[in-house]
C-alpha positions in Angstrom: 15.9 15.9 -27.5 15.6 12.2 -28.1 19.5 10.5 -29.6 18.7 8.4 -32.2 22.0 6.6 -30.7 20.2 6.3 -27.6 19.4 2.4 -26.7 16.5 2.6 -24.3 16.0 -1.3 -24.8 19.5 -1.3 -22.7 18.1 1.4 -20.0 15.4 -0.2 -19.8 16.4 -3.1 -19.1 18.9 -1.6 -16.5 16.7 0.4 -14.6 14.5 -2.9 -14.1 17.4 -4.6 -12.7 19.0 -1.7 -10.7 15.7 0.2 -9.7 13.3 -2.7 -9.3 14.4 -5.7 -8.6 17.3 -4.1 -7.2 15.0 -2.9 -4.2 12.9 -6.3 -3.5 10.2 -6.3 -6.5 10.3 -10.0 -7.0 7.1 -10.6 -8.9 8.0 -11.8 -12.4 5.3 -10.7 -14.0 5.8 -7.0 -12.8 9.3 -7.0 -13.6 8.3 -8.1 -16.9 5.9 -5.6 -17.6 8.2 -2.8 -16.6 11.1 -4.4 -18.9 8.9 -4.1 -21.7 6.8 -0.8 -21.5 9.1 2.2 -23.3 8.9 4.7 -20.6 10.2 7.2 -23.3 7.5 7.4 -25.0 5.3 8.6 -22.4 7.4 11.6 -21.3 7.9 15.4 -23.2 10.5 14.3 -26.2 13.3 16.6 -24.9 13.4 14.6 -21.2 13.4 11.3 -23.7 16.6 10.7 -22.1 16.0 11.1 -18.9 13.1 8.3 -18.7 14.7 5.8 -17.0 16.1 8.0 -14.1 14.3 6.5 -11.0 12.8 9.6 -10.5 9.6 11.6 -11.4 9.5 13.8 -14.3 7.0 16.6 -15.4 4.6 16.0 -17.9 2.0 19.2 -19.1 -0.8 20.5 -16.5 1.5 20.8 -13.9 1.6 17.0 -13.8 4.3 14.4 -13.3 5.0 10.9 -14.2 5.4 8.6 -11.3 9.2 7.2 -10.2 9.5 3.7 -11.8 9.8 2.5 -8.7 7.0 3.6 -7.3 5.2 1.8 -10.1 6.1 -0.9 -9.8 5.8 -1.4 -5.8 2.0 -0.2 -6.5 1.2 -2.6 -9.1 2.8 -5.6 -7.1 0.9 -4.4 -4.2 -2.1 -5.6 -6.5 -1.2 -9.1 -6.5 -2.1 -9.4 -9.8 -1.4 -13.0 -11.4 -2.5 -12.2 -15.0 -6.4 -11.6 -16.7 -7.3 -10.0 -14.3 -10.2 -6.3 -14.6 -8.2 -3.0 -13.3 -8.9 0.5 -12.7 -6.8 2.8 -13.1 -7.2 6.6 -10.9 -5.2 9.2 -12.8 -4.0 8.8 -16.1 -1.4 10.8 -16.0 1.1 10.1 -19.0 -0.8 7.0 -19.5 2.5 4.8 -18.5 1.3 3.5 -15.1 -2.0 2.2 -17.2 0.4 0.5 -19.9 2.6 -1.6 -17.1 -0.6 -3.0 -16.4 -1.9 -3.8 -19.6 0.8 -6.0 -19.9 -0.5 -8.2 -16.9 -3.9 -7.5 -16.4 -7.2 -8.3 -19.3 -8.4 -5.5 -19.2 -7.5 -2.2 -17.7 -10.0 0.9 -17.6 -8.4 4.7 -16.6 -9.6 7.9 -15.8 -8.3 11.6 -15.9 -9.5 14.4 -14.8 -7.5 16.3 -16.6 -8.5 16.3 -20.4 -5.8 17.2 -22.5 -3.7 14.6 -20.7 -6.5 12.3 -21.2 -6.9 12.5 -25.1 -3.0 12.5 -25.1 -2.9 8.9 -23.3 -5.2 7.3 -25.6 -3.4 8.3 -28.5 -0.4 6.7 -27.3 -1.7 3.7 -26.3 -4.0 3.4 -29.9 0.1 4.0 -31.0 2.1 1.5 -29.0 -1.4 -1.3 -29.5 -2.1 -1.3 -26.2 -5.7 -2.2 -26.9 -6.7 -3.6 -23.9 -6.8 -0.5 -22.5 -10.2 1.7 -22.1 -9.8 5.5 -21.0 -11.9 8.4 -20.4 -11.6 11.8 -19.2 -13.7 12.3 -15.5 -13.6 12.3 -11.7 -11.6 9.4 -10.6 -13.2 9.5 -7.1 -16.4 8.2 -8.9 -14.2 5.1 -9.9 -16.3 3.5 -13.6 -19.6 1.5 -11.8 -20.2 0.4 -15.4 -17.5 -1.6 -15.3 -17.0 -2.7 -11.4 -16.4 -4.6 -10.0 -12.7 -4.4 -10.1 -9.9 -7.1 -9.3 -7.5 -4.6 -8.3 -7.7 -0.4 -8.4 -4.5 1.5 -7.8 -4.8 5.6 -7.8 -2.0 7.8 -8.7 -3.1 11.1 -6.7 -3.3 11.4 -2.8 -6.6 11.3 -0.9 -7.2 12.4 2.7 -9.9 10.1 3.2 -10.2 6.8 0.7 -13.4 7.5 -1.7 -16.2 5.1 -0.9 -17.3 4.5 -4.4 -13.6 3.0 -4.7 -14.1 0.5 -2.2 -17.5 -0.2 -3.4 -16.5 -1.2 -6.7 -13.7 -3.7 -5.1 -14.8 -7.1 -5.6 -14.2 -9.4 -2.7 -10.3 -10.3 -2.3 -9.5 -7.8 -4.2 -6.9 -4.7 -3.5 -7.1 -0.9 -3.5 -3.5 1.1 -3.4 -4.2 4.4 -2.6 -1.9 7.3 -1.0 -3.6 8.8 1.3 -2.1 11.8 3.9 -1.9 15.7 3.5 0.4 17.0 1.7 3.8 16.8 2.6 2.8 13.6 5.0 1.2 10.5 2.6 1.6 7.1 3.1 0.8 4.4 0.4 -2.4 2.4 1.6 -3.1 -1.3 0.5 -6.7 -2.2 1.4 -7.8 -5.8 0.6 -11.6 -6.2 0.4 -12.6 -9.1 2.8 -15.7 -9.5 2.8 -18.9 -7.4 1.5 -18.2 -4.6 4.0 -15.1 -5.3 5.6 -11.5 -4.1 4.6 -8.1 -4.7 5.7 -5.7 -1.8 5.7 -2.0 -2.3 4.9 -0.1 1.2 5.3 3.3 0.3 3.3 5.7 3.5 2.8 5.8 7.3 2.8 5.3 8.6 -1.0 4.7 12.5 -2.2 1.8 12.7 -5.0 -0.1 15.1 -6.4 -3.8 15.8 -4.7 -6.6 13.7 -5.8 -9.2 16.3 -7.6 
């Protein structure tokens, strides 16, 4: 259960220094972001504690939240430099969409799952994180209503990267994607170059949860 003693300002503020920047994350304006959003309040109250472990932890549906770290090396993969229009590919807990919030204009997320859907946007209506737009659906279909995208990162593992994704990229901007079976997944940065041409960065092995 949470300890009202607890001082996740101080954790928090650890785990960016040991966890993040502590393995290459240079980009202030990531570090910043993951300084600031509480991590706690995104995970089941009685693993309150355990939020700034550099690991994953279970949230409901059979879900998890991403390692920190994993976070953050996705969203600086983005090259975001602030403003910017983001999609978001799996909810989740809602935490990944609320580190960007905090550098990007406006961030849009999706989840197919719908409890965990309804549960993200209450938190972030709680925390006033009201840049952010979220709706329960298949993430593979990216939102076309609001492409194109500056940067789309997807928290769930593809074997082949979904075309409507890269369709909504707009030029010079990124996709992060894993993509593998499971057990083998690599994390996949694809830069749109041109109006049909993409450049594919593979950067380092991750484990996630299928992309349904």
């Amino acid at each position: 259960m949470r300890h009202q003693m607890t001082d996740y300002a101080a954790l928090r503020a650890r785990m960016v220094e040991r966890d993040i920047a502590g393995r290459g994350i240079r980009d202030p304006l990531v570090l910043a972001a993951m300084g600031e959003v509480p991590r706690e309040r995104f995970v089941p109250e009685h693993l309150y504690d355990d939020a700034y472990v550099d690991a994953p932890l279970p949230i409901p549906g059979a879900q998890t939240i991403s390692q920190p770290y994993i976070v953050a090396v996705m969203i600086d993969a983005l090259g975001l430099e602030g403003g910017e229009r983001v999609l978001d590919v799996g909810t989740g807990s809602g935490y990944a969409a609320a580190v960007l919030s905090r550098i990007a204009g406006q961030v849009f997320t999706i989840e197919v799952h719908q409890e965990l859907a309804e549960t993200a946007g209450r938190r972030f209506s709680e925390l006033g994180y009201d840049n952010i737009t979220s709706r329960h659906g298949d993430g593979r279909l990216g939102w076309p209503e609001h492409a194109p995208f500056d940067g789309i990162v997807v928290a769930a593992a593809a074997r082949d990267v979904p075309e409507a994704l890269l369709r909504q990229l707009r030029v010079g901007g990124r996709l992060v994607i894993p993509v593998g079976r499971e057990g083998h997944q690599d994390l996949l940065c694809i830069t749109k170059s041109g109006p049909d041409r993409y450049d594919e960065r593979y950067m380092e092995a991750v484990r996630f949860v299928p992309l349904v």
